[in-house]
C-alpha positions in Angstrom: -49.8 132.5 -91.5 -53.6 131.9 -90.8 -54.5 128.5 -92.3 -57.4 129.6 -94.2 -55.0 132.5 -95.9 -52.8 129.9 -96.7 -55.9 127.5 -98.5 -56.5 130.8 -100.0 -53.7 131.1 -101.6 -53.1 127.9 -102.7 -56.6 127.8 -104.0 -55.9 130.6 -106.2 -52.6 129.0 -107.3 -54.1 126.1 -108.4 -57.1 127.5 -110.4 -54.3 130.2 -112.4 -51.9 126.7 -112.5 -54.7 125.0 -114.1 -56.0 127.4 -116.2 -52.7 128.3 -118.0 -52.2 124.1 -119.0 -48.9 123.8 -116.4 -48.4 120.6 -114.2 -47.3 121.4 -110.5 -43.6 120.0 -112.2 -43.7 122.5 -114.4 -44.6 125.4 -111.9 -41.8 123.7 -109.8 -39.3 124.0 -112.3 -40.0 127.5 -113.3 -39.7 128.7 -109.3 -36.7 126.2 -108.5 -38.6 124.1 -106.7 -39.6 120.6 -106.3 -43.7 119.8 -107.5 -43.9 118.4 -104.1 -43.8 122.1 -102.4 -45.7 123.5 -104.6 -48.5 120.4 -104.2 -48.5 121.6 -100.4 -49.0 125.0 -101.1 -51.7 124.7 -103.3 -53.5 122.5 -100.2 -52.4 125.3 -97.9 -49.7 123.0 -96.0 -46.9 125.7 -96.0 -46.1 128.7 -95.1 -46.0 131.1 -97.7 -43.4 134.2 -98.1 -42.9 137.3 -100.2 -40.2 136.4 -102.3 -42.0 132.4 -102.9 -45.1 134.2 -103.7 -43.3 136.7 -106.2 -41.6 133.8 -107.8 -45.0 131.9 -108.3 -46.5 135.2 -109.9 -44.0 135.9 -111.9 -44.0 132.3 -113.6 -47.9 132.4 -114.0 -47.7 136.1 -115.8 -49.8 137.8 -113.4 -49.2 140.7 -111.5 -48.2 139.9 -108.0 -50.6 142.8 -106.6 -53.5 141.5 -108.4 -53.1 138.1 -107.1 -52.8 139.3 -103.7 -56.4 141.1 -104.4 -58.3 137.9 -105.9 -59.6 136.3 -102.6 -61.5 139.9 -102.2 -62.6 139.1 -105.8 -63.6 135.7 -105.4 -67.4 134.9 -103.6 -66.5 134.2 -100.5 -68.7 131.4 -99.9 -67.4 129.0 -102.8 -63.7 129.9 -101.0 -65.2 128.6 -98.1 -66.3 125.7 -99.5 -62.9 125.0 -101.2 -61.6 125.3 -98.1 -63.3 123.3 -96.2 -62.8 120.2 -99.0 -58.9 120.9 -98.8 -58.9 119.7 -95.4 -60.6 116.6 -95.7 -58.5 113.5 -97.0 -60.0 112.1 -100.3 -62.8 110.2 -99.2 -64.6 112.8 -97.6 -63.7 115.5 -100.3 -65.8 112.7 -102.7 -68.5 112.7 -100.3 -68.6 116.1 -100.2 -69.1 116.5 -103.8 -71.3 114.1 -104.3 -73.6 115.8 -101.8 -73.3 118.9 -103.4 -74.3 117.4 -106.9 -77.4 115.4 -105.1 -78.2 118.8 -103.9 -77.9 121.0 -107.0 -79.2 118.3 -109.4 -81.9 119.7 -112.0 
């Protein structure tokens, strides 16, 4: 799988993850996994299949073919931007934002 399919995808995880309240424990638990898998997905470490991805869709209550579609929804540029933060470690993610905020500051 192309790396930046795979931030993608874990990007999109994350957000829906967030969004509905659950810890990556409590994803975990609801796929059979451990919340250290699913911690590498959502930074776009693993591979991804079918069946894993159907799993994680069906635990977040969304249909797995409109998950598939919301990287087409997203802009493309903030993906990009996610993207390129994922692969930084900590420290440089923080720099990052804080140039973005200097930037953007009213």
């Amino acid at each position: 799988m192309d790396k930046s399919v795979a931030i993608t995808l874990g990007i999109a995880i994350r957000e829906i993850r967030k969004n509905q309240n659950l810890t990556q424990e409590e994803l975990a638990e609801k796929i059979g996994s451990s919340f250290s898998y699913i911690g590498r997905l959502e930074r776009g470490e693993g591979n991804f299949t079918v069946q894993t991805l159907e799993k994680i869709t069906t635990a977040l209550n969304i249909d797995f073919f409109d998950f598939m579609s919301l990287g087409k929804k997203d802009n493309d540029i903030i993906l990009e931007i996610n993207s390129l933060l994922l692969q930084q470690d900590e420290e440089n993610q923080l720099k990052g934002l804080n140039i973005l905020k200097e930037l953007y500051r009213n």
